[in-house]
C-alpha angles and dihedrals in degrees: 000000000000123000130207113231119285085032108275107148128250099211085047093113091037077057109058092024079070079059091059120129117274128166094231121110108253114218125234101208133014121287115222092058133051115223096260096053081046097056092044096044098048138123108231124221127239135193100011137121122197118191106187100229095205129320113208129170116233120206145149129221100240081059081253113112100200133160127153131175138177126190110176105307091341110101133166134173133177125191131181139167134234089336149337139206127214125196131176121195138166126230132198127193136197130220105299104002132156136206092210128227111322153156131195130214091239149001122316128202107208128198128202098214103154123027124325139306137196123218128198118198113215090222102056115092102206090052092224123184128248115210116204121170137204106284086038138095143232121200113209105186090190097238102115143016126283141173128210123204142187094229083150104094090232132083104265135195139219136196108201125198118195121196100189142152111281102283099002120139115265090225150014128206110235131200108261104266100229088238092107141038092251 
């Protein structure tokens, strides 16, 4: 994905807009599997350390979360109800680590800030890889199931942004999809 310069992303506005309000449960967990089958079923990570940056509810008093600017062509707009969480965590990985199999309750803004990492997307059936180095983005909407790994032969680092329901996991560990050889 593009930067601007200095790194803010781009997407930026397209990621928390998949946050916007809606008046559909969202589900917690996947599903087609109970906990329990997840847990059993998982991928596990390797080689990884996550160290959670800050975590903070944002609410407004009338239960809509709701905030828009524009600044010349420039628009953005979040929208939440009744809450939302945002949590922001960094992530490092070795040499060829791997975050394992997993989804996310909501959307996650991913930054590249150290190396290069490879993504694989559950749903696509040719299991290609998706580059992103260190200055560039990844967009997780949170729908499906992912893996990121460190394919790069250098240590590598990541900046996550979650976007979840209040008090909702920021992640849950998901069966390898059979799309790829891993």
């Amino acid at each position: 994905m593009s930067t601007y310069p200095g790194g803010t992303l781009i997407p930026f506005a397209l990621a928390v807009a998949l946050a916007a309000c809606n008046d559909r449960a969202h589900p917690s967990a996947p599903s087609d599997l109970t906990r329990a089958e997840m847990s059993l079923a998982s991928t596990q990570g390797s080689g990884t350390k996550s160290t959670l940056l800050g975590r903070s509810t944002f609410q407004a008093d009338d239960q809509t979360f709701k905030i828009k600017r524009m600044t010349g062509d420039w628009q953005l707009e979040i929208k939440a109800k009744p809450a939302f969480d945002l949590a922001v965590q960094s992530i490092t990985f070795a040499v060829d680590a791997q975050s394992g199999w997993h989804r996310h309750p909501g959307p996650v803004l991913i930054q590249v800030v150290k190396g290069e990492m490879t993504f694989y997307e559950s749903d696509d059936p040719t299991c290609t890889p998706l580059r992103k180095k260190a200055g560039e983005a990844y967009l997780d909407a949170g729908d499906h199931a992912h893996i990121a790994r460190n394919e790069s032969g250098a240590p590598a680092e990541n900046v996550v942004t979650y976007f979840v329901p209040p008090g909702d996991s920021l992640r849950y560990d998901a069966p390898r999809p059979g799309n790829c050889p891993f």
